[in-house]
C-alpha positions in Angstrom: 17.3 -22.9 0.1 14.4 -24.5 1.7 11.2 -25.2 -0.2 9.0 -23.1 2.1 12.1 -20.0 2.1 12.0 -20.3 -1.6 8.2 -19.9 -1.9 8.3 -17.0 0.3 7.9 -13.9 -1.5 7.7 -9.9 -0.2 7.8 -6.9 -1.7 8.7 -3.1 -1.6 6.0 -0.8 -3.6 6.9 3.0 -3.3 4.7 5.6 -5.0 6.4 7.8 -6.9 4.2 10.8 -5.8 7.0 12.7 -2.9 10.2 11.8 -1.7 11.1 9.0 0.5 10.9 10.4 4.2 11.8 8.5 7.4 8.2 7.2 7.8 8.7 5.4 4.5 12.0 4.0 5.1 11.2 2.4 8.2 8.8 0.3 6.8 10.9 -0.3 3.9 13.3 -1.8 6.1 10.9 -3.6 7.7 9.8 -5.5 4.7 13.4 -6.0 3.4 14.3 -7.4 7.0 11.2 -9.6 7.5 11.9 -11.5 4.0 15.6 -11.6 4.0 16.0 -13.1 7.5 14.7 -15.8 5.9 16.0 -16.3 3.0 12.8 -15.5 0.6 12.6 -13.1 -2.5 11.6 -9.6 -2.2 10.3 -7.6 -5.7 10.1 -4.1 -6.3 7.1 -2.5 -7.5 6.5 0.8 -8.3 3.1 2.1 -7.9 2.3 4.7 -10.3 -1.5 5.0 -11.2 -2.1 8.2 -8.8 -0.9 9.7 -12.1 -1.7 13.3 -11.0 0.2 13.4 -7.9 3.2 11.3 -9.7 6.0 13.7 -10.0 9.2 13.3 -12.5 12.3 11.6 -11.3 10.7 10.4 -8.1 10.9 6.5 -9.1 14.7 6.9 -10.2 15.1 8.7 -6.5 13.2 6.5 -4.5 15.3 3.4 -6.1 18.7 5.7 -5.5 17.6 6.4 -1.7 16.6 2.8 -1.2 19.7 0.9 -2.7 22.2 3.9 -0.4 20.5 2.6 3.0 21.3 -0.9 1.9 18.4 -2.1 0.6 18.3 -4.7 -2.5 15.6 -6.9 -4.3 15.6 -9.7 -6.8 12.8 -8.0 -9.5 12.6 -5.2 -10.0 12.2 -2.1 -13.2 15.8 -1.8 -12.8 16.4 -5.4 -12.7 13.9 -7.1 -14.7 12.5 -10.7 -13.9 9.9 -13.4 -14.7 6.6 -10.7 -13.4 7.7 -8.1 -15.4 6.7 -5.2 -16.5 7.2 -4.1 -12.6 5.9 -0.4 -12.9 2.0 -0.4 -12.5 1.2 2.2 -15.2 3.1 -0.4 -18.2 0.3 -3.1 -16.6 -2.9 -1.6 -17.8 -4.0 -4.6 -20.1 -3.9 -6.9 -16.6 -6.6 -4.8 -14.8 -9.0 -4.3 -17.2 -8.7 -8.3 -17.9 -9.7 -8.6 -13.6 -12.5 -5.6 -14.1 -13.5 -7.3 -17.2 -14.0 -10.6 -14.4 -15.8 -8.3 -12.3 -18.4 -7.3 -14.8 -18.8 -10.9 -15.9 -19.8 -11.9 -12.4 -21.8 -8.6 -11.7 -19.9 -7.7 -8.9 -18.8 -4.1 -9.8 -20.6 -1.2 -11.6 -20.2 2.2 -12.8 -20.8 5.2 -10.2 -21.4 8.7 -10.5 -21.2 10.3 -7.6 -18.8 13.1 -6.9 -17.5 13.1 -3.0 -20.1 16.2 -2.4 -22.9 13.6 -3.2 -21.5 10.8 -1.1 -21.2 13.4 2.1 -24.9 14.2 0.8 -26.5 11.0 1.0 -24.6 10.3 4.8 -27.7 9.7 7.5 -25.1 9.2 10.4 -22.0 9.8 10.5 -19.8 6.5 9.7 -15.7 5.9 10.0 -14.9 4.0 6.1 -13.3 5.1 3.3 -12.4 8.8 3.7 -14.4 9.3 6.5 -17.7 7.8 4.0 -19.5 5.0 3.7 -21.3 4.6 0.0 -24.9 3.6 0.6 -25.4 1.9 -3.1 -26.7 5.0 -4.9 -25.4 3.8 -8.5 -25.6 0.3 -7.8 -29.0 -0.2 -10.2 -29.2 3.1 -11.6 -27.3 2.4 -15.4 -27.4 -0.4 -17.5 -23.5 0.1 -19.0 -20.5 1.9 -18.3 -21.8 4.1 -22.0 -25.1 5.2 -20.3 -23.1 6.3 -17.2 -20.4 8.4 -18.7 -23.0 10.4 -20.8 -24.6 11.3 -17.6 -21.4 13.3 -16.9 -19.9 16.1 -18.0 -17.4 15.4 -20.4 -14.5 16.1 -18.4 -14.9 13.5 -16.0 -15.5 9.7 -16.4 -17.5 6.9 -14.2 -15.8 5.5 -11.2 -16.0 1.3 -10.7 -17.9 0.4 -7.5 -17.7 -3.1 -5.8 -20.7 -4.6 -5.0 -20.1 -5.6 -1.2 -22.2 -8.4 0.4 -23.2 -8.7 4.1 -20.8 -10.5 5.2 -18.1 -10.3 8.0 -14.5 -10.3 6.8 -12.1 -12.0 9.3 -8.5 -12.2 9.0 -5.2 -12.6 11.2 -2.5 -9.8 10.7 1.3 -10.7 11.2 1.7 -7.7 14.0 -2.2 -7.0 15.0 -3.4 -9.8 16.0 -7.3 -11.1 14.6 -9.1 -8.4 12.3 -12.9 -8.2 11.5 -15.1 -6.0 9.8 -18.3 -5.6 8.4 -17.9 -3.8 5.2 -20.9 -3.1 4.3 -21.8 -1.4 7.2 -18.4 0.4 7.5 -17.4 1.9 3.8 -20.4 0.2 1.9 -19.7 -0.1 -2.0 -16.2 0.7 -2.5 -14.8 1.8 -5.4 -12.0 -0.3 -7.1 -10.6 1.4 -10.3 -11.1 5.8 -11.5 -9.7 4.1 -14.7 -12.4 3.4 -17.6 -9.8 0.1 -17.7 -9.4 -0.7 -14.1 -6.6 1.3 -13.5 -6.6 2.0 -9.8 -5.0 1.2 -6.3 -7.7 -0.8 -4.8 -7.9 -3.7 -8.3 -3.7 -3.5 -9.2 -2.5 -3.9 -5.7 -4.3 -7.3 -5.6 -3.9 -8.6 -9.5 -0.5 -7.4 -9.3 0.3 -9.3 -5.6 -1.5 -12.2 -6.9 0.5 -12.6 -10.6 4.0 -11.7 -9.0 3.5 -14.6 -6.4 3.8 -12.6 -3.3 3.3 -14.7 -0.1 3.7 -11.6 2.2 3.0 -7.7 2.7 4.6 -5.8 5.5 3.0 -2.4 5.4 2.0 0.6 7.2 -1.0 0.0 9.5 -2.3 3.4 8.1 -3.7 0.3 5.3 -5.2 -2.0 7.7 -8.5 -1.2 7.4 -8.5 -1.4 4.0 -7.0 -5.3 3.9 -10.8 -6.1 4.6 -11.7 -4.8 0.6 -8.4 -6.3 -0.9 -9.7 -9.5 0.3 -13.2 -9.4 -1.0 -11.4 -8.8 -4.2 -9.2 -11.5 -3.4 -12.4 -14.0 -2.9 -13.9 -12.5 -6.0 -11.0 -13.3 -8.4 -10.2 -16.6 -7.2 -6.5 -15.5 -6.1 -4.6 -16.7 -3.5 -4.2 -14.1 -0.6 -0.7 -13.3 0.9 -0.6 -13.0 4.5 -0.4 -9.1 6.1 1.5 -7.4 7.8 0.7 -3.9 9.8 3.4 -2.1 11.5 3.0 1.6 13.2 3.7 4.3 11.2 6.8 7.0 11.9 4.6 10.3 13.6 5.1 13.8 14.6 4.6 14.6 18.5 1.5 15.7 18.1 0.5 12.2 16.4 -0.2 13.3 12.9 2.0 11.3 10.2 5.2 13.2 8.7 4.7 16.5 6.9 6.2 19.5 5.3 5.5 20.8 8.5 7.3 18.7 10.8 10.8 19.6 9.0 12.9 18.1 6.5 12.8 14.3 6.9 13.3 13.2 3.2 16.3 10.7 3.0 17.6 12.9 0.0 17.5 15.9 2.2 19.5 14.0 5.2 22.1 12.7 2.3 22.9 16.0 1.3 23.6 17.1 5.1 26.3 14.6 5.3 24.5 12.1 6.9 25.3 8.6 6.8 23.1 5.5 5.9 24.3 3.8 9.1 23.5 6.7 10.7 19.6 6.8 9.4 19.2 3.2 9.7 20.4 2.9 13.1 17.9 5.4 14.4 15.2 3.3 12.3 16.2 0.4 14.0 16.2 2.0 17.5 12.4 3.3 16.8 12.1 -0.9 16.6 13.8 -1.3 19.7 16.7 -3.2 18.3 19.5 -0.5 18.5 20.9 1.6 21.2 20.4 5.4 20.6 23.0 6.6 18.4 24.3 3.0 17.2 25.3 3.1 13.5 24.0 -0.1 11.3 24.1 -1.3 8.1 20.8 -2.6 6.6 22.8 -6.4 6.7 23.7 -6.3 10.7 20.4 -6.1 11.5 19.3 -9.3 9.8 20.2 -11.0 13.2 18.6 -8.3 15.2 14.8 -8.8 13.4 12.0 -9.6 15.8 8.9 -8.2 15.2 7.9 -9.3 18.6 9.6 -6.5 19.7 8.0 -3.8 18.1 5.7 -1.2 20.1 1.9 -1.3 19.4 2.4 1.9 19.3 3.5 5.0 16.2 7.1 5.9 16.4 7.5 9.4 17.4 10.2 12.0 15.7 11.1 14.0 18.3 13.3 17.4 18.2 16.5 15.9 18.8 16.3 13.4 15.4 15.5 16.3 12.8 
């Protein structure tokens, strides 16, 4: 193996809040392909901090569904290796020593505000961070995290805001093309961590990247606009930024991403009907333009087949005759 192959470095980071549906897989596969046509590393990670949405045996399921369309990985929970623990919730004690950076360089700060008061202080309406953008309100308002929780009731806890400068960030994705956005105009301060210790997607996502060594993330482009605020924290950490990777997500004809509503798409629910992982992944690779309609795959015969040049700009549609 090369020096440059054996730097390279993916990864595969399910949540273990629903079960793996079509939409998931393909970009799964995607991943897995884009790394091991080229001989790099790929890790699994499993990203469990949305801790009331997590539901049991979903992890254990997700790995299951994973490894039956032919999909492996060299770290892992279930495989160990030199990162671990590789399961977010067991790395707790490695965000609050970034948040603890953060503070240290005044950058973050604790925040109050409930959504209702964030839709409140809007003056115009802006497209960020669930529709939002966070005009500063908490940004001078309390001296410590202490003075900010006792303005709550006791049921709920601060949140940890990033301090975002006016600046543009500019970056090239793998599949998009040149990306730039003014954050502070678009979501404002953003907040990083719900966790008193940092525990949150926005702040593990990048410490976690950044420790494991990972050199690239293929992902849905339903992320891109958030890449912009993984950087900052990127820049603000001193950490070395993978490259990114945005592909079009799996939709339902009427363009919304995959629901209850659009039937059964869950790989355990296709398993159970009988069909096949060639089957499944043959139709994933056909939404990529790199199978006939109806050709049965393995996960390995497409290693040949990978281009991501030939990938529409636009969502893969389910359609009637794949449910």
């Amino acid at each position: 193996m090369s020096e440059s192959q054996d730097k390279l470095r993916g990864r595969l980071a399910p949540s273990p809040t629903g079960a793996l549906h079509l939409g998931n897989a393909r970009s799964f596969l995607l991943a897995w392909l884009s790394i091991r046509s080229r001989g790099g590393t790929l890790v699994m990670r499993m990203e469990d901090l949305d801790h009331p949405k997590v539901k049991p045996g979903t992890a254990e399921q997700a790995l299951d569904d994973l490894r039956w369309l032919g999909l492996d990985w060299d770290e892992g929970p279930d495989v160990g290796g030199p990162h671990a623990p590789y399961v977010q919730s067991e790395r707790i004690e490695k965000y609050r020593r970034a948040l603890s950076r953060l503070k240290d360089v005044g950058m973050v700060y604790p925040c109050t505000c409930s959504r209702s008061d964030v839709e409140a202080g809007q003056s115009a309406p802006h497209v960020g961070e669930d529709g939002l953008r966070y005009p500063g309100t908490c940004r001078d308002r309390y001296d410590s995290f202490d003075e900010a929780s006792a303005a709550l009731p006791e049921a709920r806890i601060p949140a940890w805001r990033y301090c975002v400068t006016d600046e543009h960030v500019c970056f090239v994705d793998g599949f998009h093309g040149p990306q730039d956005q003014h954050v502070h105009t678009t979501v404002g301060d953003f907040v990083v961590a719900r966790h008193e210790d940092g525990a949150g997607y926005m702040l593990a996502v990048v410490v976690d990247d950044a420790a494991m060594g990972i050199t690239e993330v293929l992902r849905g482009d339903d992320l891109l606009a958030t890449t912009h605020r993984q950087i900052l924290l990127y820049r603000a950490l001193w950490l070395d930024c993978p490259q990114f990777i945005h592909v079009p997500l799996v939709v339902s004809p009427d363009g919304r991403r995959l629901a209850k509503r659009h039937g059964d798409t869950r790989i355990r629910s296709l398993r159970d009907k009988g069909i096949s992982a060639e089957k499944i992944v043959g139709l994933l690779a056909y939404w990529c333009g790199w199978a006939e309609w109806g050709e049965e795959l393995t996960a390995q015969e497409l290693l040949p087949r990978y281009d991501l040049a030939m990938l529409s700009k636009e969502p893969a549609v389910l359609t009637d005759d794949v449910k």
